[in-house]
C-alpha positions in Angstrom: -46.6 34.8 16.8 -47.3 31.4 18.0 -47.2 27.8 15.4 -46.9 24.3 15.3 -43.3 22.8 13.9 -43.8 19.5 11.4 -41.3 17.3 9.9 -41.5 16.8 6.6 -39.6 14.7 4.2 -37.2 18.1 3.1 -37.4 20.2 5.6 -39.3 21.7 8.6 -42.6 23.0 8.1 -43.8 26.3 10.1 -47.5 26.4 11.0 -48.0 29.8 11.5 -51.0 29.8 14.2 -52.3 33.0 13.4 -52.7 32.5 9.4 -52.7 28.9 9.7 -49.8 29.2 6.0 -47.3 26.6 6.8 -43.4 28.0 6.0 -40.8 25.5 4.7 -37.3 25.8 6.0 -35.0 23.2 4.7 -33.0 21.1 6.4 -29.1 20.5 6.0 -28.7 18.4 3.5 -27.8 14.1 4.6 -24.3 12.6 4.9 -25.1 11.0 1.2 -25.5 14.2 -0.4 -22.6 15.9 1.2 -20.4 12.9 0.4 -21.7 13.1 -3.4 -21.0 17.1 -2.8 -17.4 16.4 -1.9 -16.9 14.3 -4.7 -17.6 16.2 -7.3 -16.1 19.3 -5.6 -12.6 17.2 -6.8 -13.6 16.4 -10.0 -13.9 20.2 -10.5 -10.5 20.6 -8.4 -9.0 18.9 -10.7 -10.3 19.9 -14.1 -9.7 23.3 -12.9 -6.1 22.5 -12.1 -3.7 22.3 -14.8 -0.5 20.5 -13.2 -3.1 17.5 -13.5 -4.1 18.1 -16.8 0.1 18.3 -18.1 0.6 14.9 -15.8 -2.2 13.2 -18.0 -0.4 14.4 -21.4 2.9 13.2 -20.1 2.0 10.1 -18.9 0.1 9.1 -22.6 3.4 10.4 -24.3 5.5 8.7 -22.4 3.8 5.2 -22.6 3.1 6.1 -26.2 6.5 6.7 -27.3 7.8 3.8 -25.5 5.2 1.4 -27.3 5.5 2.8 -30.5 9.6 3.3 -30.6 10.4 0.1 -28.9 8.1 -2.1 -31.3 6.4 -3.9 -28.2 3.0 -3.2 -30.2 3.7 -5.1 -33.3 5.1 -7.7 -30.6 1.6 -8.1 -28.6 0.0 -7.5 -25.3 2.8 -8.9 -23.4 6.0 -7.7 -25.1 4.1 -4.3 -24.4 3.1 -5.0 -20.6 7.1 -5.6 -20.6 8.0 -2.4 -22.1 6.1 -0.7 -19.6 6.5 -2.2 -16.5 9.2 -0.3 -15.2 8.0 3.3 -16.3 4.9 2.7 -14.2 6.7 1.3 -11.6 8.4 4.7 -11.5 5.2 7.3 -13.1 2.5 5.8 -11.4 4.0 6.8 -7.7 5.0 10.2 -8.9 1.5 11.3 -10.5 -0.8 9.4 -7.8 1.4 11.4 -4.8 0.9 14.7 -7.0 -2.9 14.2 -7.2 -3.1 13.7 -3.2 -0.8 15.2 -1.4 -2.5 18.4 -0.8 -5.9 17.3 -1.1 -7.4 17.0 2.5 -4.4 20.2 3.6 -5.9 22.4 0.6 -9.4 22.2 2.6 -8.0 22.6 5.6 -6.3 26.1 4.6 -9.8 26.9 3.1 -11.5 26.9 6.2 -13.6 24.1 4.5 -13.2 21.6 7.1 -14.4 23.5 9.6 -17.2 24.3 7.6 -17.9 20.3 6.8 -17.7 19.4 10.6 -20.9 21.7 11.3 -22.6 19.4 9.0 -23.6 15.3 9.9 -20.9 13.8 8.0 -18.0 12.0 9.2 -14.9 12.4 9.3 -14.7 9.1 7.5 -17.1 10.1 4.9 -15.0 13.3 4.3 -11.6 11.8 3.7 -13.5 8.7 1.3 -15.2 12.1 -0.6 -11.7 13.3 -1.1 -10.1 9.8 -2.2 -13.0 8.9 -4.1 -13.0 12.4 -6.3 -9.2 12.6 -6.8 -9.3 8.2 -7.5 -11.7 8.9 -10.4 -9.2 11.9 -11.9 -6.1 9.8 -11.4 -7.7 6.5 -12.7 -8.7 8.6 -15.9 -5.1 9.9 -16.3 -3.8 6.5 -16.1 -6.3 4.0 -17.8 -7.2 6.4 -21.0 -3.8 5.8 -22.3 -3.1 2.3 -21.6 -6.4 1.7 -23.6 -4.9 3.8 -26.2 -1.9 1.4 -26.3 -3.8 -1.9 -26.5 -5.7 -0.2 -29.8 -2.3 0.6 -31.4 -1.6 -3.4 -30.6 -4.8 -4.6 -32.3 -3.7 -2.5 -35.1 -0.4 -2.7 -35.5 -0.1 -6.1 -34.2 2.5 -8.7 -35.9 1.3 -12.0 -35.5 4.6 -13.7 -36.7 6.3 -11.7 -33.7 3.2 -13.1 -30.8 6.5 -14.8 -29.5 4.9 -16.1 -26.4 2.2 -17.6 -27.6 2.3 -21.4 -26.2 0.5 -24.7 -25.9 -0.6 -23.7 -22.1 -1.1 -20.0 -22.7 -1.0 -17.0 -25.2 -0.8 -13.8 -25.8 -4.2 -11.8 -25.5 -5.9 -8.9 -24.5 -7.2 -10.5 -21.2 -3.7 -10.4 -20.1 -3.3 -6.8 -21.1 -6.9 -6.3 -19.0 -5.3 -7.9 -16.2 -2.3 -5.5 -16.2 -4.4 -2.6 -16.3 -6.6 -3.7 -13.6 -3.4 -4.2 -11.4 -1.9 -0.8 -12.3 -4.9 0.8 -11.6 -4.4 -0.8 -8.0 -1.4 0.0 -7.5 -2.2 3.5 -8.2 -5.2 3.7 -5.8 -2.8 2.0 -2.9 0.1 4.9 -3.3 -2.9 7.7 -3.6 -4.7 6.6 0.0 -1.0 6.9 1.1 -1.0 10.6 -0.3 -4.0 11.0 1.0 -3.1 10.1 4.3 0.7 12.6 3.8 -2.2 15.5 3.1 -4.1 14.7 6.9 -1.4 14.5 8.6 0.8 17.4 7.4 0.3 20.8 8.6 1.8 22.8 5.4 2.4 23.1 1.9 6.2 22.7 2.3 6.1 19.9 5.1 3.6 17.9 2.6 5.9 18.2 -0.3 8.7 17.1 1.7 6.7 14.2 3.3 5.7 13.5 0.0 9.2 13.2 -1.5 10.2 11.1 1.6 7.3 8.7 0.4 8.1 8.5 -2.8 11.5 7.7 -2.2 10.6 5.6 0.4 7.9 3.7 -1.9 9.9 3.2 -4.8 13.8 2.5 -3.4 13.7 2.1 0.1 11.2 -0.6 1.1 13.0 -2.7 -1.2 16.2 -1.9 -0.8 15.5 -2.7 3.0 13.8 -6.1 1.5 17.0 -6.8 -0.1 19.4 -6.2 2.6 17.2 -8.5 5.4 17.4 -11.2 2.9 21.1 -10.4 2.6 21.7 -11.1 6.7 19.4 -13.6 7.2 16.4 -12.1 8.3 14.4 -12.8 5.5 14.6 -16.9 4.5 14.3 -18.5 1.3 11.2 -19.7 1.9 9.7 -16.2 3.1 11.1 -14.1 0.5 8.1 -14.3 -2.1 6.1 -13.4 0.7 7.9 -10.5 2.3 7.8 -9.1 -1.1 4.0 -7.5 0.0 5.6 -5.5 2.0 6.5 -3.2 -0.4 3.9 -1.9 -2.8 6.3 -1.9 -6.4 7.3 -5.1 -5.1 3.5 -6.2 -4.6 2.9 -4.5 -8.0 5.7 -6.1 -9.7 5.0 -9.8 -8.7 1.8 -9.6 -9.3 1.8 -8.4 -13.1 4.8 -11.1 -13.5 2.8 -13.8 -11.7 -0.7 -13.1 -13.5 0.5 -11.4 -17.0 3.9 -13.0 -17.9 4.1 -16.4 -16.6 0.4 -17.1 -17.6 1.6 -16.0 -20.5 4.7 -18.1 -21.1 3.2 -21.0 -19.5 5.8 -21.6 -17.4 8.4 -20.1 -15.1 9.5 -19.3 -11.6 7.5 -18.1 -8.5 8.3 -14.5 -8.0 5.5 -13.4 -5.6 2.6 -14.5 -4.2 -0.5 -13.5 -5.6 -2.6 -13.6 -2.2 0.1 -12.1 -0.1 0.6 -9.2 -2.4 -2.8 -8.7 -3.3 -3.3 -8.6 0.7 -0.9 -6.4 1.0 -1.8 -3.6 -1.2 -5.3 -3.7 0.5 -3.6 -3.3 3.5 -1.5 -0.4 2.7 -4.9 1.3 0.9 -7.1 0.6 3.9 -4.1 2.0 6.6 -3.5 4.6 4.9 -7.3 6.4 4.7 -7.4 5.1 8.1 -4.9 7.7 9.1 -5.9 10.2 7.7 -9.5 9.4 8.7 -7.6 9.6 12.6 -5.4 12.8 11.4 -8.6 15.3 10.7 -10.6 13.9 13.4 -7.5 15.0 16.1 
């Protein structure tokens, strides 16, 4: 049997030259699809999974109770940003390293990498499939209950307590906005780096204890090593504020003071640098997929 082959805009069509009935065989599908594929394969990862689902219902208790207990919600939006700094400068690592650090090794175990490669998508596209599917879980886990909490302020509010509340700035729930926005950073920085843990690792037990080194390393150690170069010398006066981008709870940390409390007071110290730690983060997010963009592509 003899025929023509025609592209068309879904496929390849088969003249048959004896019959002159053209067959359709379909194409693979384009990068775009795939990439929308990949995506939603970890939304359904992660829906399926319940660890994720228990971290979620944790993480609302958690800031809930602290809220509600400590009275930061009949305080305002700042009292409460207060409250819950430090439990999100200690959750937020812990869940975001627990949605990613077996995301790009789970496929690789599958044999599903192998299978993506005989397709045309990158092995860029891949990894931003995978951070893009388990950012969307993790940013619901996080911002659903920190919406709940600035509800429970408009409710329960007291406005006698609105203690900061100045001439040159006040309590409001732009400030609260702000902190969320900034959290939800934060969050998608230290995922890209568990992103990058899952690339590089080669199995389940070496990723959980690369993960724990992270974490560790995330939350105590880059600024404990902060501390002690500005202890010797190493780290001036007038470079400290800056060298605080180095470390990601210290970016975090400077910039919810610099943009949510001190707005808010009116007044105050420098503690960080807004550029430098916004910079930073970016920096950290954007290495970080770029390794592990490099790891599955060895």
């Amino acid at each position: 049997m003899s025929g023509d082959v025609q592209s068309t805009g879904t496929g390849t069509a088969v003249t048959d030259g004896d019959t002159g009935t053209e067959h359709a065989h379909p194409t693979a599908p384009g990068s775009r699809q795939l990439f929308k594929t990949i995506v939603g394969r970890e939304l359904r990862t992660i829906a399926r999974t319940r660890m994720f689902f228990v971290l979620a219902v944790a993480l609302a208790a958690v800031l809930l109770g602290i809220s509600w207990v400590g009275g930061s919600v009949q305080a305002g939006y700042v009292p409460t940003v207060v409250d819950l700094l430090t439990p999100l400068e200690l959750l937020v690592p812990v869940i975001a390293i627990a949605f990613g650090y077996r995301a790009i090794l789970g496929d690789e175990q599958r044999g599903e990498l192998d299978v993506l490669e005989t397709y045309p998508v990158s092995d860029r596209e891949i990894v931003l499939g995978v951070y893009a599917g388990r950012a969307i879980g993790l940013l619901t886990t996080i911002i659903v209950p920190l919406v709940v909490v600035a509800a429970m302020v408009v409710l329960f509010e007291d406005e006698g307590l609105s203690i900061y509340a100045t001439h040159s700035g006040a309590d409001s729930p732009i400030l609260f906005g702000r902190f969320i926005v900034l959290t939800l950073l934060f969050a998608l920085t230290i995922l890209a780096v568990a992103i990058a843990i899952s690339a590089v690792v080669s199995g389940t037990r070496s990723a959980l204890a690369l993960s724990v080194v992270a974490l560790v390393g995330l939350v105590i150690g880059l600024d404990l090593l902060l501390v002690y170069g500005f202890s010797i010398g190493l780290i001036g006066d007038s470079a400290l504020i800056q060298s605080l981008a180095i470390s990601p709870l210290s970016a975090y940390r400077g910039l919810v003071f610099e943009s949510v409390v001190v707005v808010a007071a009116g007044t105050g110290p420098a503690v960080a640098s807004p550029i430098a730690s916004i910079v930073g983060l970016v920096v950290w997010l954007a290495a970080s997929l770029g390794i592990a963009t490099w790891a599955i592509g060895r």
